[in-house]
C-alpha positions as CSV (number, residue, x, y, z in Angstrom):
1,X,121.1,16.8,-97.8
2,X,118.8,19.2,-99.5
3,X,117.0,17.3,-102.6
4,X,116.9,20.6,-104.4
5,X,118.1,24.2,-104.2
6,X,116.5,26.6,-106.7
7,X,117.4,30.6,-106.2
8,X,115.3,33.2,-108.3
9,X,115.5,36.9,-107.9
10,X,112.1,38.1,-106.4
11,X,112.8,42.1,-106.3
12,X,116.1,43.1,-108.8
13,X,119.2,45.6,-108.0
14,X,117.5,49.2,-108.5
15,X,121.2,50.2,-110.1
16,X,124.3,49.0,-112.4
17,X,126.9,47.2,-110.8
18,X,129.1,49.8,-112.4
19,X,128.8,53.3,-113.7
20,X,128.7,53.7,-117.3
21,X,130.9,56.4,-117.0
22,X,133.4,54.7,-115.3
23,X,133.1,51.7,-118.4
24,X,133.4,54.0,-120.8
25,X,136.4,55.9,-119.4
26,X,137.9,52.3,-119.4
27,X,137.2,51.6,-122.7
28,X,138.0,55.3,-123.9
29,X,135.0,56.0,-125.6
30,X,134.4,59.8,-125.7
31,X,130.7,59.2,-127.8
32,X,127.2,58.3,-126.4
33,X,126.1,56.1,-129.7
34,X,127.2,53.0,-127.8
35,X,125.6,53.3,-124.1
36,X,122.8,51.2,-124.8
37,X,124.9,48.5,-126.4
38,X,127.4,49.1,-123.1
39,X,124.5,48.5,-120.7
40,X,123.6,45.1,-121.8
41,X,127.0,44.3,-121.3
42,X,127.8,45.4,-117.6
43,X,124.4,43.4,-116.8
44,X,126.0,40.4,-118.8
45,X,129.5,41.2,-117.1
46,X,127.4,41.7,-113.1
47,X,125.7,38.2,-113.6
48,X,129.1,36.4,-114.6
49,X,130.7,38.0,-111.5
50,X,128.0,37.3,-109.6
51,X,128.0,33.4,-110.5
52,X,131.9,32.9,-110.4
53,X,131.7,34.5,-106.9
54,X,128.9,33.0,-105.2
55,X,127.8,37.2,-104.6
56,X,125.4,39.6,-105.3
57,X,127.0,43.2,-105.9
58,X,124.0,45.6,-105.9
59,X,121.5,44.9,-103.0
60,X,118.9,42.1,-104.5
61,X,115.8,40.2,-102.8
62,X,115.7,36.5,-103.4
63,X,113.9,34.0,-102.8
64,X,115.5,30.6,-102.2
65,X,113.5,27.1,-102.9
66,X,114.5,24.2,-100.5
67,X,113.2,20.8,-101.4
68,X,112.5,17.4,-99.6
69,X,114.0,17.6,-96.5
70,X,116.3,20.2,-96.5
71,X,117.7,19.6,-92.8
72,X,118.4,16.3,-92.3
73,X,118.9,15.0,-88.9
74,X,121.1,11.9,-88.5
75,X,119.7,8.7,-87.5
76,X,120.1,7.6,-83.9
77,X,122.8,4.4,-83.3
78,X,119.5,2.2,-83.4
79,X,119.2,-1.3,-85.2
80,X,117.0,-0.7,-88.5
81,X,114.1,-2.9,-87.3
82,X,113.8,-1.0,-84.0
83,X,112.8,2.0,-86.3
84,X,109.3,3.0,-85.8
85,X,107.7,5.4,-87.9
86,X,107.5,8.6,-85.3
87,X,111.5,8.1,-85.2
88,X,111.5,8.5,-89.3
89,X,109.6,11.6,-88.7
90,X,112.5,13.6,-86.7
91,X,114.3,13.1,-83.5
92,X,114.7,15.9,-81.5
93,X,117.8,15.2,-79.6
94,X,119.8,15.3,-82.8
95,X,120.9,19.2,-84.3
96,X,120.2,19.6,-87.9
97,X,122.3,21.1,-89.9
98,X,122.5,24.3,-91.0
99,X,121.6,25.5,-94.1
100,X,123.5,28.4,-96.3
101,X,122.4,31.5,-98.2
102,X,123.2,31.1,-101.6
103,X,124.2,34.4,-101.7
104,X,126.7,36.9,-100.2
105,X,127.2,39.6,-98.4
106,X,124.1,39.6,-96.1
107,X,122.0,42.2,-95.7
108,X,118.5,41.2,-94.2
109,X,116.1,38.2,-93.8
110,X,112.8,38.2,-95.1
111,X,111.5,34.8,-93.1
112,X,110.6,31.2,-94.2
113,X,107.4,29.9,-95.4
114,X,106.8,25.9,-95.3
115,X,104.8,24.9,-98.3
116,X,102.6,21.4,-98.2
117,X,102.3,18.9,-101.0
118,X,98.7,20.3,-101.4
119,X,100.1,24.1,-101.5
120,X,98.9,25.0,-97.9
121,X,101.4,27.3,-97.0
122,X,103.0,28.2,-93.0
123,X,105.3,30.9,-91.5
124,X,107.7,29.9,-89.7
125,X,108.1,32.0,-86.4
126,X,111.7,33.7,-85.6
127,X,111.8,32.0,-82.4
128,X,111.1,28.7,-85.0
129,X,114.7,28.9,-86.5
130,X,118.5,30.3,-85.5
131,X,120.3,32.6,-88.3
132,X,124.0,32.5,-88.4
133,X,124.7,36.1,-90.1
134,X,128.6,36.4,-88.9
135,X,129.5,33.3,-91.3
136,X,130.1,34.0,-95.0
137,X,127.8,33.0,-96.1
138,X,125.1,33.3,-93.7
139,X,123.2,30.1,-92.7
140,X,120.1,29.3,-90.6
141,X,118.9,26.3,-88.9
142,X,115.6,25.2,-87.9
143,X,115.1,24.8,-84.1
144,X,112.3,23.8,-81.9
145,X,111.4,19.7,-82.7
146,X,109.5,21.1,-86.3
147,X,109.7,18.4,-88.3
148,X,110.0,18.8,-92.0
149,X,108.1,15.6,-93.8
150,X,109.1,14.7,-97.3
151,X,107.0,16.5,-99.7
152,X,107.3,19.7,-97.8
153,X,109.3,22.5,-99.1
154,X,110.9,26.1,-97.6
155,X,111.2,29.1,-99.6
156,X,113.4,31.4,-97.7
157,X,113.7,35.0,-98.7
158,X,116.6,37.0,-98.0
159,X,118.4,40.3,-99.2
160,X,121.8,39.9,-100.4
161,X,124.9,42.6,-101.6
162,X,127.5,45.4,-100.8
163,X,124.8,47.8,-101.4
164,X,121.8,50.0,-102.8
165,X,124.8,52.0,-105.8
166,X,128.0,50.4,-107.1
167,X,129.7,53.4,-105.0
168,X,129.6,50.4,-101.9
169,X,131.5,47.6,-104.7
170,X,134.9,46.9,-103.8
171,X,137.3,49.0,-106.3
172,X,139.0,45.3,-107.5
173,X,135.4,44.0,-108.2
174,X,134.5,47.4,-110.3
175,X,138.2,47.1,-111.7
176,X,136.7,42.8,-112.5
177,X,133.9,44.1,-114.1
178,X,135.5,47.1,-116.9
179,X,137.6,44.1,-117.9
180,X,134.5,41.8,-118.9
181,X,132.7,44.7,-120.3
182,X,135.5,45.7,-122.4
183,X,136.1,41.8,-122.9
184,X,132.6,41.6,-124.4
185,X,132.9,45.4,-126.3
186,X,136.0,44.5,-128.1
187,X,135.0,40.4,-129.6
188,X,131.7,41.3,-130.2
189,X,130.7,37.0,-129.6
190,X,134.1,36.1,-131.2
191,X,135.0,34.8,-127.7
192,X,135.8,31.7,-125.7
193,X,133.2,31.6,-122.7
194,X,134.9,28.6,-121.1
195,X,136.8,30.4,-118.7
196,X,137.1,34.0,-117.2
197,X,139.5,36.1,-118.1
198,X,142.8,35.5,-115.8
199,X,143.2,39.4,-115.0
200,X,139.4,39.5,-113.7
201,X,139.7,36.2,-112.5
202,X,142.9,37.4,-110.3
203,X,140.9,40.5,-109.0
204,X,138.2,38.0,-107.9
205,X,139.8,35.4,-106.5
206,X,139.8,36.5,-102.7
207,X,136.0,37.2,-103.3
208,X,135.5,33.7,-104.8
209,X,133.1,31.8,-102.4
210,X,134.1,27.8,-102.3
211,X,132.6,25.4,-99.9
212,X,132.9,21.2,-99.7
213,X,129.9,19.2,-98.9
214,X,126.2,19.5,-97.9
């Protein structure tokens, strides 16, 4: 299994997850004194969605770092001293695994670039790996007999989310995210952040991404 999995944003959501309009029809606020105040908030509430869920809500680029040996291929029924060193390398009859997203919904794939120990960086070509994009969340695996050494790492970039406005968020998600930002309005810090509250918690649940294992 992967070593490490680091995911940064490399281009941000152009838009709110939610309309401040919307927020403040929630909150019934009828004055404009609070909207900048109401802003950092719906950001606060879109990241805390976002992480609970495993999702991005507003289209966003990422970029995901994979480190040492990210698909490991399982060792061949073969006594230990019979292993040579090409065999510790890779061996191609065995599949290796696929690898996940860490973000859903998919929207496009920007390719993989291998990075050596010494920084020298390679493309990997499309014929060079399969994407999985009908599985939640999508996945790739490398294919071909390229054999990933320790020290090398991927950096995968993808584009995940429902879509460019928060007009493409499911209603239950916008619905989620008026209750955090009227969660954070209305306690102002004086607030447990241990849990999520259970009406936006219920509203998420079905979107809630859970997996077991590698």
């Amino acid at each position: 299994m992967p070593t490490t999995l680091v995911l940064r944003i490399k281009t941000p959501p152009t838009n709110p997850a939610i309309a401040l309009d919307l927020v403040k029809r929630h909150l019934r606020i009828d004055h404009d004194e609070d909207d900048s105040l109401l802003g950092v908030y719906i950001n606060a509430a879109a990241a805390w969605v976002e992480k609970y869920t495993g999702r991005a809500l507003i289209n966003t680029e990422y970029t995901m770092a994979v480190g040492d040996q990210p698909i490991a291929n399982a060792w061949p029924m073969t006594p230990s001293p019979l292993l040579v060193l090409p065999l510790a390398y890779s061996w191609p009859p065995m599949q290796p695994r696929p690898m996940r997203l860490l973000r859903a919904p998919y929207s496009s794939f920007g390719g993989i670039t291998v990075i050596d120990p010494d920084g020298a960086e390679e493309t990997i070509p499309p014929t060079g790996y399969q994407l999985d994009v009908a599985s939640e969340p999508a996945n790739f695996r490398l294919t071909g007999g390229f054999g990933l050494l320790r020290g090398r790492h991927l950096l995968v970039t993808f584009t995940a989310g429902y879509g460019a406005d928060s007009t493409a968020i499911p209603f239950d998600i916008q619905l989620a995210l008026c209750i955090l930002v009227a969660y954070f309005y209305e306690n102002r810090g004086d607030m447990s952040m241990d849990s999520m509250p259970d009406a936006a918690a219920s509203l998420l649940f079905n979107y809630r991404l859970v997996w077991f294992g590698a």
